[in-house]
Gaussian input, Z-matrix of N, CA and C with variables (Angstrom, degrees):
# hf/3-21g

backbone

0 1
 N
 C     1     B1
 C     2     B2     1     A1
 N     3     B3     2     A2     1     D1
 C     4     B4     3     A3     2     D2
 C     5     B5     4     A4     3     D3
 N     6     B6     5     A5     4     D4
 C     7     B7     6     A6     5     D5
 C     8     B8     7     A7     6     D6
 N     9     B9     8     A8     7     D7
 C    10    B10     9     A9     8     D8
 C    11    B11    10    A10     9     D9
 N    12    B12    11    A11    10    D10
 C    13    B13    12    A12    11    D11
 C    14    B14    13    A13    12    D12
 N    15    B15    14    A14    13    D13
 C    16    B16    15    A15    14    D14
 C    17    B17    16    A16    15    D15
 N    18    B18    17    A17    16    D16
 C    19    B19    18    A18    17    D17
 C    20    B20    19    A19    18    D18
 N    21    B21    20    A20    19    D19
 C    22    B22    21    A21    20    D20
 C    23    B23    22    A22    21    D21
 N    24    B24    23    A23    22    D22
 C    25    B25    24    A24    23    D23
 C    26    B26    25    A25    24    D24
 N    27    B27    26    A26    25    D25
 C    28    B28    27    A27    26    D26
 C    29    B29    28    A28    27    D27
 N    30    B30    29    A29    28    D28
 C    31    B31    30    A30    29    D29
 C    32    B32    31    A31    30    D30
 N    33    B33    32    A32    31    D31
 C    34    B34    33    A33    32    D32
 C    35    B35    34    A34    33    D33
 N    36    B36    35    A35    34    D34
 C    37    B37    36    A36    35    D35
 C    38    B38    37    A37    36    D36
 N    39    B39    38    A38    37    D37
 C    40    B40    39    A39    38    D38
 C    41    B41    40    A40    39    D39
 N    42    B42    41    A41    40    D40
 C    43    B43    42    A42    41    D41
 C    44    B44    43    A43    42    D42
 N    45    B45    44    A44    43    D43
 C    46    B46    45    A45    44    D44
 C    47    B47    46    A46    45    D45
 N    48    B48    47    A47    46    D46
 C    49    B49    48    A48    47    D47
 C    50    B50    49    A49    48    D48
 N    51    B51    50    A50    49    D49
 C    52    B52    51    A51    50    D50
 C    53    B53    52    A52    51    D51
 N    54    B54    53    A53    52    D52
 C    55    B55    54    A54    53    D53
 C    56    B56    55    A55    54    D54
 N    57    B57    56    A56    55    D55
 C    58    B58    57    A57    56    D56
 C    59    B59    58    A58    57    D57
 N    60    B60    59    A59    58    D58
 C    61    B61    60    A60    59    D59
 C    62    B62    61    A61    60    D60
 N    63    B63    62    A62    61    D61
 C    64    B64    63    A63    62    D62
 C    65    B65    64    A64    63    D63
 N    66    B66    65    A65    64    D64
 C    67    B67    66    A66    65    D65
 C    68    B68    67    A67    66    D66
 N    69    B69    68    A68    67    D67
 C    70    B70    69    A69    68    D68
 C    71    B71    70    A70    69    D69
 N    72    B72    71    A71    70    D70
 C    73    B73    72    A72    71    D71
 C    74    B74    73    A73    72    D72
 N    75    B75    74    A74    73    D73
 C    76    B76    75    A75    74    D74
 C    77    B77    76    A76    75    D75
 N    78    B78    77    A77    76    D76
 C    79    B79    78    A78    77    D77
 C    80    B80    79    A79    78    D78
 N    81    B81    80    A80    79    D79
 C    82    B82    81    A81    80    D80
 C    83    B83    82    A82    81    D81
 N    84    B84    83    A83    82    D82
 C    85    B85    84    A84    83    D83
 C    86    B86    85    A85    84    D84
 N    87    B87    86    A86    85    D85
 C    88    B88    87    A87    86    D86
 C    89    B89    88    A88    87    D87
 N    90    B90    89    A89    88    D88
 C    91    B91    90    A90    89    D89
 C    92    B92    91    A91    90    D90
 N    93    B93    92    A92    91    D91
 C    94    B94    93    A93    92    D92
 C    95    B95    94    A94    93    D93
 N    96    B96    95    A95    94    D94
 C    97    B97    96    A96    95    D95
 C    98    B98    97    A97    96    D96
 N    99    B99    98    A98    97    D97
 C   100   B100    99    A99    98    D98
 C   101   B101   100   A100    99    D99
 N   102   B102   101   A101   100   D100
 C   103   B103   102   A102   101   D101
 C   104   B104   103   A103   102   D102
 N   105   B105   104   A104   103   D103
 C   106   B106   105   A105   104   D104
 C   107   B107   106   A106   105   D105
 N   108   B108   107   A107   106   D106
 C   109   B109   108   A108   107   D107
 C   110   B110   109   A109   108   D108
 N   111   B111   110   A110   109   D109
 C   112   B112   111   A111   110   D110
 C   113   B113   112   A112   111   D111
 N   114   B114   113   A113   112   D112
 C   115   B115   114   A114   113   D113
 C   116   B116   115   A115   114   D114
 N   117   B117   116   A116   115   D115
 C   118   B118   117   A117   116   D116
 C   119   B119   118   A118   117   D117
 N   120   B120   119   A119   118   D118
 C   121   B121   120   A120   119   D119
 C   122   B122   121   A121   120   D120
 N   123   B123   122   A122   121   D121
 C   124   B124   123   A123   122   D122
 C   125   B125   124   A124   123   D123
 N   126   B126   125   A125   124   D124
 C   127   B127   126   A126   125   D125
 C   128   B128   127   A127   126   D126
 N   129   B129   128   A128   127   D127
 C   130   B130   129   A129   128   D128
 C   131   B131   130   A130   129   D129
 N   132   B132   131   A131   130   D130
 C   133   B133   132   A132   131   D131
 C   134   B134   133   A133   132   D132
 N   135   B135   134   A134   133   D133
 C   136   B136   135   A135   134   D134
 C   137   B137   136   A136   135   D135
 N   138   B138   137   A137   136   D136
 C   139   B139   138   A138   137   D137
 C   140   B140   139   A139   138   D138
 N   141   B141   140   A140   139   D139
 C   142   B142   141   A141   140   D140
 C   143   B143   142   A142   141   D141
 N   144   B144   143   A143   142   D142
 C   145   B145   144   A144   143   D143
 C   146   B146   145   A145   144   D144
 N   147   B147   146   A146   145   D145
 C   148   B148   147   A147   146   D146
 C   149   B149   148   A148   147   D147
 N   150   B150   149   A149   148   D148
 C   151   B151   150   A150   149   D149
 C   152   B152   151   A151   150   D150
 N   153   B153   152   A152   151   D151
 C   154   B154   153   A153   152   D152
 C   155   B155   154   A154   153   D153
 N   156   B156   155   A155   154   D154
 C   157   B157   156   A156   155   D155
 C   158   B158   157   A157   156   D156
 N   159   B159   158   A158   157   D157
 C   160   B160   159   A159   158   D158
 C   161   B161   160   A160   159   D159
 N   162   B162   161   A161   160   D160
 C   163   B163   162   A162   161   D161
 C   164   B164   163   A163   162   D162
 N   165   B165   164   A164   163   D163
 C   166   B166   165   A165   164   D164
 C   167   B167   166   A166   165   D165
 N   168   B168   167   A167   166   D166
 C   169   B169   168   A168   167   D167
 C   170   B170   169   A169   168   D168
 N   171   B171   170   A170   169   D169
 C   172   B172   171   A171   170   D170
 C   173   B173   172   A172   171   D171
 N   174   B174   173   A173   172   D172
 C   175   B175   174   A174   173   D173
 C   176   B176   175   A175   174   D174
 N   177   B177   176   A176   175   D175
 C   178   B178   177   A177   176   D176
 C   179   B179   178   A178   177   D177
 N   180   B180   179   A179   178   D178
 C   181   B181   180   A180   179   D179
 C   182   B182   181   A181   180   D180
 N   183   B183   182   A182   181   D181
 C   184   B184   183   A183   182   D182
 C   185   B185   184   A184   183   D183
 N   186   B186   185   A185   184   D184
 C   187   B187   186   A186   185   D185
 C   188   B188   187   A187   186   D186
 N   189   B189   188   A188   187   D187
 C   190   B190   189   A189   188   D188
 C   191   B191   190   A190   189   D189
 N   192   B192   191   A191   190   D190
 C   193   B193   192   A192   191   D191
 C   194   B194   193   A193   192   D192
 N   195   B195   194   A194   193   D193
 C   196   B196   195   A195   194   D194
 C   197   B197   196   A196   195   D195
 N   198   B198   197   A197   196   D196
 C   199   B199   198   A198   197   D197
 C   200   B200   199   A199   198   D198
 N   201   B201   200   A200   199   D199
 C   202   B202   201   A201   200   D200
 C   203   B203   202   A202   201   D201
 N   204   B204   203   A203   202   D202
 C   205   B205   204   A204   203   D203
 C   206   B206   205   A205   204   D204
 N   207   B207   206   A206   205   D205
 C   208   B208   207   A207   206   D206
 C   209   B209   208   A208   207   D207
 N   210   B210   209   A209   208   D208
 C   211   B211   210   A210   209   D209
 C   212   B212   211   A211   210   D210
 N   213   B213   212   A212   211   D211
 C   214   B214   213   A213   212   D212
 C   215   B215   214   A214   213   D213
 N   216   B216   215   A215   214   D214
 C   217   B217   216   A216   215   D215
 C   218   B218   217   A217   216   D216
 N   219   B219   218   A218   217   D217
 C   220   B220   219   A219   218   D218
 C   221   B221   220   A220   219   D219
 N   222   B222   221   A221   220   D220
 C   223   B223   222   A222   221   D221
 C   224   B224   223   A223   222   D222
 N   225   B225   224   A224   223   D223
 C   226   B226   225   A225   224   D224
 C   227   B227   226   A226   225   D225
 N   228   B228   227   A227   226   D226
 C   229   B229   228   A228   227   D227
 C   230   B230   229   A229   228   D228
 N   231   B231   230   A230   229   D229
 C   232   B232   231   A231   230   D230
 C   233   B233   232   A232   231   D231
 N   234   B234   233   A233   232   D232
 C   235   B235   234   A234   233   D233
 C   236   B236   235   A235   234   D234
 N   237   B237   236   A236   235   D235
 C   238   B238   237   A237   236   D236
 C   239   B239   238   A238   237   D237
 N   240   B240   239   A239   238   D238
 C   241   B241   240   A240   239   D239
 C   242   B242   241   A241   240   D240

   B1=1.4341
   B2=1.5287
   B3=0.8772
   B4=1.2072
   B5=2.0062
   B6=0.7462
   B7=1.2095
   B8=1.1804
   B9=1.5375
   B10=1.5616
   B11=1.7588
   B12=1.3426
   B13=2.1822
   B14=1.3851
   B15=1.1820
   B16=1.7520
   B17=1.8483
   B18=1.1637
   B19=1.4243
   B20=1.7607
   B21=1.4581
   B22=1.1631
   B23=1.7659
   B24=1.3206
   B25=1.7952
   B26=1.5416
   B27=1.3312
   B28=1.4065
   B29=1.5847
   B30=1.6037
   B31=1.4243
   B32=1.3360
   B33=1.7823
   B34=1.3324
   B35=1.3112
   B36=1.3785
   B37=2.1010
   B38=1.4599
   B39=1.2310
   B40=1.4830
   B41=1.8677
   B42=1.1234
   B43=1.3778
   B44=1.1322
   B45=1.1837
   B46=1.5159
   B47=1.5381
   B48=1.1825
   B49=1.2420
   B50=1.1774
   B51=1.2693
   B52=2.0184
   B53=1.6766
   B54=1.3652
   B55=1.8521
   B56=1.1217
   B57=1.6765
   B58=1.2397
   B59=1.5063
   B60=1.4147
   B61=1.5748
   B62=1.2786
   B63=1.4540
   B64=1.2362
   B65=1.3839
   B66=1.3885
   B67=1.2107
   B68=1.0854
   B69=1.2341
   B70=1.5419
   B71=1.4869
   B72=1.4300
   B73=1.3211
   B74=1.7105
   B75=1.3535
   B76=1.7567
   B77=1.5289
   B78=1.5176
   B79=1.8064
   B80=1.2888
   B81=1.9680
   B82=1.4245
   B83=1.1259
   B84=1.6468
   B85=1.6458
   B86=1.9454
   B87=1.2413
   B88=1.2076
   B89=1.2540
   B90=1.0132
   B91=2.0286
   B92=1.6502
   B93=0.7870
   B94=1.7122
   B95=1.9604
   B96=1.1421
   B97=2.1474
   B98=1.8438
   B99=0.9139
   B100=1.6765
   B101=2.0107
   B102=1.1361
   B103=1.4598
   B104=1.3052
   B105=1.5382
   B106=1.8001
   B107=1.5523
   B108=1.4021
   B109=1.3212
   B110=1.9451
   B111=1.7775
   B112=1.2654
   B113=1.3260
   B114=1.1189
   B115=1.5277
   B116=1.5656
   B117=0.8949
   B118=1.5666
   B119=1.4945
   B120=1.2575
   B121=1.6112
   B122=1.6380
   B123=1.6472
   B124=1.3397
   B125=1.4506
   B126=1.7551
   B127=1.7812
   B128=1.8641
   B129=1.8214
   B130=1.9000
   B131=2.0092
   B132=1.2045
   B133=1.4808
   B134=1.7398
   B135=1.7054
   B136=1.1519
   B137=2.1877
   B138=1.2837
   B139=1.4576
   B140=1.6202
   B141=1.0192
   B142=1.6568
   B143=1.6798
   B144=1.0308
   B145=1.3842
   B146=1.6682
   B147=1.4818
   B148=0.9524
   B149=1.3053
   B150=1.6419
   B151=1.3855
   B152=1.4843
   B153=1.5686
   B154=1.0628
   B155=1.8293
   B156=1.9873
   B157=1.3753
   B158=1.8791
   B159=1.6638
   B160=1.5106
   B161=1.6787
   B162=1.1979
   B163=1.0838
   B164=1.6980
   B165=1.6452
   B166=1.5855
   B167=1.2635
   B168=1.4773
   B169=1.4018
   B170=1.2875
   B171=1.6337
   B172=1.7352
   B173=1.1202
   B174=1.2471
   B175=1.0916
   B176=1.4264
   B177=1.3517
   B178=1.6467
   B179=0.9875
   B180=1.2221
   B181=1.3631
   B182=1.7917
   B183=1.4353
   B184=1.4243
   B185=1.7231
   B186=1.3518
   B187=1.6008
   B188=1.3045
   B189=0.9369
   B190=1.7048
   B191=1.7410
   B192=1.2750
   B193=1.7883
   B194=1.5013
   B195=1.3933
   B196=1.3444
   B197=1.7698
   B198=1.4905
   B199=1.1747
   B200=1.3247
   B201=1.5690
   B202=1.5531
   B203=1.4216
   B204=1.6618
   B205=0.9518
   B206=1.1105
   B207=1.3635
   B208=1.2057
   B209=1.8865
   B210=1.8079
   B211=1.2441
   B212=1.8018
   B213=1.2818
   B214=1.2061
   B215=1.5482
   B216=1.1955
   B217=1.5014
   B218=1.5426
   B219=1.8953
   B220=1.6506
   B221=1.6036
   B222=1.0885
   B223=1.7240
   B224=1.6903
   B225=0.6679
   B226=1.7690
   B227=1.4126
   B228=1.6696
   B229=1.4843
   B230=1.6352
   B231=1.3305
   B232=1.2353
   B233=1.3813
   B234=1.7116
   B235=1.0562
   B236=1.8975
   B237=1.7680
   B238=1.8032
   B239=1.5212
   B240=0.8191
   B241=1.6283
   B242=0.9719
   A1=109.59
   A2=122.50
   A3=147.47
   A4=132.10
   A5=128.44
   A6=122.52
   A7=114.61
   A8=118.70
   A9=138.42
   A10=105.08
   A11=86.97
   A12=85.24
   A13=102.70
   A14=147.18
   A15=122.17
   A16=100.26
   A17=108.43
   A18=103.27
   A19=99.50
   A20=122.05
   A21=154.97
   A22=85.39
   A23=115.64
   A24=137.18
   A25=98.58
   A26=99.92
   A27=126.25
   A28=99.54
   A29=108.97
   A30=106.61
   A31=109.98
   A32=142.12
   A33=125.53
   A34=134.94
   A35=91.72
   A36=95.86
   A37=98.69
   A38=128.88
   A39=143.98
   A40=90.06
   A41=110.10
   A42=96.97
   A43=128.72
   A44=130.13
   A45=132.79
   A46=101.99
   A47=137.35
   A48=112.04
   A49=146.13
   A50=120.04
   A51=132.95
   A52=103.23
   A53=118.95
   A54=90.28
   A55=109.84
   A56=127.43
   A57=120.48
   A58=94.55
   A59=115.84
   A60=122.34
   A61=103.49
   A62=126.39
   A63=130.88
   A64=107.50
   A65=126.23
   A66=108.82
   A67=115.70
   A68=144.93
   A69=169.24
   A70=98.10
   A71=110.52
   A72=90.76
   A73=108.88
   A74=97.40
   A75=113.73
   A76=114.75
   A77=83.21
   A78=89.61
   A79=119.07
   A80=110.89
   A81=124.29
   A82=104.17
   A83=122.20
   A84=136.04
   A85=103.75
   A86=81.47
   A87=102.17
   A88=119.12
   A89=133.73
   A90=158.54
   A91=89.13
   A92=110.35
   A93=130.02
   A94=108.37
   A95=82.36
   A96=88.65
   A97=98.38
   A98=114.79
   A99=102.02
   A100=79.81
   A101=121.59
   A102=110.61
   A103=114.06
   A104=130.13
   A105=114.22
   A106=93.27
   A107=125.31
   A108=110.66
   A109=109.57
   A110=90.74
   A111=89.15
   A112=132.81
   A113=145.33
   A114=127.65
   A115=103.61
   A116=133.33
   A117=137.14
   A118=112.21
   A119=147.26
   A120=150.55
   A121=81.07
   A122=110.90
   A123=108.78
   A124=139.28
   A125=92.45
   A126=93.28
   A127=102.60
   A128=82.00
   A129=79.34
   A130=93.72
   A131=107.19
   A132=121.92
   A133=92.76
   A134=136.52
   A135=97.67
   A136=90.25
   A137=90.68
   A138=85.27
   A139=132.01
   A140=127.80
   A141=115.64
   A142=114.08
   A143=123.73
   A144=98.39
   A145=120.67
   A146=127.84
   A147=133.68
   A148=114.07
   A149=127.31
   A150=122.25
   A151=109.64
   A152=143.54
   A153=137.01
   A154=98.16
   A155=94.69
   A156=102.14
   A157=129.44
   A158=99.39
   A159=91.50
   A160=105.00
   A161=121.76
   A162=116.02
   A163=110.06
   A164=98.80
   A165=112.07
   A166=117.78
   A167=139.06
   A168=138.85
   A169=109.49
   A170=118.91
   A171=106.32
   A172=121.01
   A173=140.18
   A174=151.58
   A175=124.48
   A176=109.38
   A177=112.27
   A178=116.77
   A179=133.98
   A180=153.76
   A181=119.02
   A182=81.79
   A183=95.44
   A184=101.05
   A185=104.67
   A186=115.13
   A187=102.08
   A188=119.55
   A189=140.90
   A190=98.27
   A191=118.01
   A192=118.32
   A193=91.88
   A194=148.93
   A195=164.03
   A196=94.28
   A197=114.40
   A198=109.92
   A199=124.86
   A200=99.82
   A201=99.04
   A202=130.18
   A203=126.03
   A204=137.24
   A205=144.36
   A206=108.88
   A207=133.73
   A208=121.82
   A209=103.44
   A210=92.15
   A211=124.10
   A212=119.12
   A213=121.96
   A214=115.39
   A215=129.08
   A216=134.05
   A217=81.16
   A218=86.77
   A219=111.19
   A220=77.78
   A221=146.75
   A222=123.94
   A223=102.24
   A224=136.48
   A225=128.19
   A226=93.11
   A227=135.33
   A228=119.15
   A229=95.76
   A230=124.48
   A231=138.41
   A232=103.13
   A233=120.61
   A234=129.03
   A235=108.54
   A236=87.28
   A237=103.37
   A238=89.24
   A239=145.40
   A240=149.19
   A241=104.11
   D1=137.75
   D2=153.46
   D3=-36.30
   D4=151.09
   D5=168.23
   D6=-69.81
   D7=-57.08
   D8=172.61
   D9=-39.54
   D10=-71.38
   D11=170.49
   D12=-54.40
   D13=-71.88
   D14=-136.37
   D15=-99.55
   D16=18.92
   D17=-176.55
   D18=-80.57
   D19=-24.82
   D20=-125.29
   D21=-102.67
   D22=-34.55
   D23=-169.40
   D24=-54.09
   D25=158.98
   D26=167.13
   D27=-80.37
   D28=139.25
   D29=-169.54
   D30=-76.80
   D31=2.76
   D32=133.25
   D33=-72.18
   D34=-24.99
   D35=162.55
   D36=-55.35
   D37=-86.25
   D38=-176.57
   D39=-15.24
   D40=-79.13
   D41=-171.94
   D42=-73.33
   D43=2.02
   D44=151.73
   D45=-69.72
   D46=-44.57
   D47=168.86
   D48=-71.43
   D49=-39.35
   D50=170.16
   D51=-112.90
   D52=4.79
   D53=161.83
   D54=108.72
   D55=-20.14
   D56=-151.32
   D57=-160.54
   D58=144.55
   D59=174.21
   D60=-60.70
   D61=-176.95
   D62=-175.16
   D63=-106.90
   D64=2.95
   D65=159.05
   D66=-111.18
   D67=49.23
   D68=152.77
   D69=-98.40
   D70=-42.31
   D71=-158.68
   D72=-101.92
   D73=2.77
   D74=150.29
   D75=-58.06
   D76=-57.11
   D77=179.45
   D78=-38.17
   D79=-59.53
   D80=-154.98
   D81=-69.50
   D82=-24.09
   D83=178.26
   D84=-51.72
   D85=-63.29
   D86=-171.42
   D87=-53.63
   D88=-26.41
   D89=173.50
   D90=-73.52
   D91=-76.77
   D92=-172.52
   D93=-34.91
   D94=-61.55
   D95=178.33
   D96=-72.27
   D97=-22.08
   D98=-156.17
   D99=-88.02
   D100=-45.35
   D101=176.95
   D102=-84.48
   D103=20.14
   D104=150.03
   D105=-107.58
   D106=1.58
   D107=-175.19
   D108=-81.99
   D109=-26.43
   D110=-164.49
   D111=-68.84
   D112=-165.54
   D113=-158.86
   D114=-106.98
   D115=120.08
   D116=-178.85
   D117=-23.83
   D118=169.05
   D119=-175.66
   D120=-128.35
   D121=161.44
   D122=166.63
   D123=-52.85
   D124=-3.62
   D125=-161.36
   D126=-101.79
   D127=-3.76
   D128=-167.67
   D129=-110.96
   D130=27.29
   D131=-170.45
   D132=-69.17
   D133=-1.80
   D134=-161.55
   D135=-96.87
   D136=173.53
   D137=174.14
   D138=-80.16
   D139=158.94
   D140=-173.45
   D141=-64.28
   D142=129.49
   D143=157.69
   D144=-133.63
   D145=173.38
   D146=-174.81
   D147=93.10
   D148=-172.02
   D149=-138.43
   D150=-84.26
   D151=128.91
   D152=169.32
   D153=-40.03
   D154=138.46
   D155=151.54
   D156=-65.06
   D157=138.26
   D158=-175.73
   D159=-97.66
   D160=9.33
   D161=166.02
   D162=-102.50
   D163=156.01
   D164=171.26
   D165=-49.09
   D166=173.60
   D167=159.31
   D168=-72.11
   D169=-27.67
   D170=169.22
   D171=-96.82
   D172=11.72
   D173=136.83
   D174=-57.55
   D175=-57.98
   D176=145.57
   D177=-21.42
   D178=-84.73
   D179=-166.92
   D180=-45.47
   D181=-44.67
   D182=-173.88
   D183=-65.26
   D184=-51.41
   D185=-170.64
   D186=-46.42
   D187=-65.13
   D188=-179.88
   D189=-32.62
   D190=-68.60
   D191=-161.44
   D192=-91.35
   D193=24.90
   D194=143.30
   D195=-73.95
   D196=-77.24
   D197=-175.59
   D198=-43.44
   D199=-63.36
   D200=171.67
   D201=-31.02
   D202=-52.55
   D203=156.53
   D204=-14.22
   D205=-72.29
   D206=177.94
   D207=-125.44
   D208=27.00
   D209=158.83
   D210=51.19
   D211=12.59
   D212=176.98
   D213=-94.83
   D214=151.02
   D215=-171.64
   D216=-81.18
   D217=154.44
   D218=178.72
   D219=-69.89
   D220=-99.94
   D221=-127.97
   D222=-53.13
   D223=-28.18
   D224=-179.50
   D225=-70.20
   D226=-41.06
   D227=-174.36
   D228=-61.14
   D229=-55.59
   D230=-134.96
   D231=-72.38
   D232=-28.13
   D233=-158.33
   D234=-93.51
   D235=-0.31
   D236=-171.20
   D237=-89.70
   D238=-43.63
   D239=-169.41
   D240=-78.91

């Protein structure tokens, strides 16, 4: 599932699935963009490389507190979407 689909959940559905109400996981969104927004320190000065992600940042996120959860390998998450 998607972010787009389960955002859509009742906020105990939502947390029956990743662990956390959905406004936590506004929050954790929100933590998350404000530290790729921020400006590099000297040690993170090198540039990114390799393939842009094809997933969203809340999708990310989601995958991530999915795993945690329930201990499932990313291809078994990946293969649910």
């Amino acid at each position: 599932m998607t972010y787009e689909q389960v955002k859509s959940l009742k906020s105990e559905d939502f947390k029956r699935l990743c662990g956390i109400r959905p406004e936590t996981f506004n929050q954790m969104l929100e933590v998350v963009r404000c530290l790729r927004r921020a400006a590099p320190t000297p040690s993170q000065s090198k540039q990114k490389t390799g393939r842009p992600s094809k997933l969203t940042l809340e999708d990310q996120l989601l995958m991530t507190l999915e795993y945690w959860r329930e201990y499932r390998t990313y291809f078994h998450i990946g293969q649910s979407r």
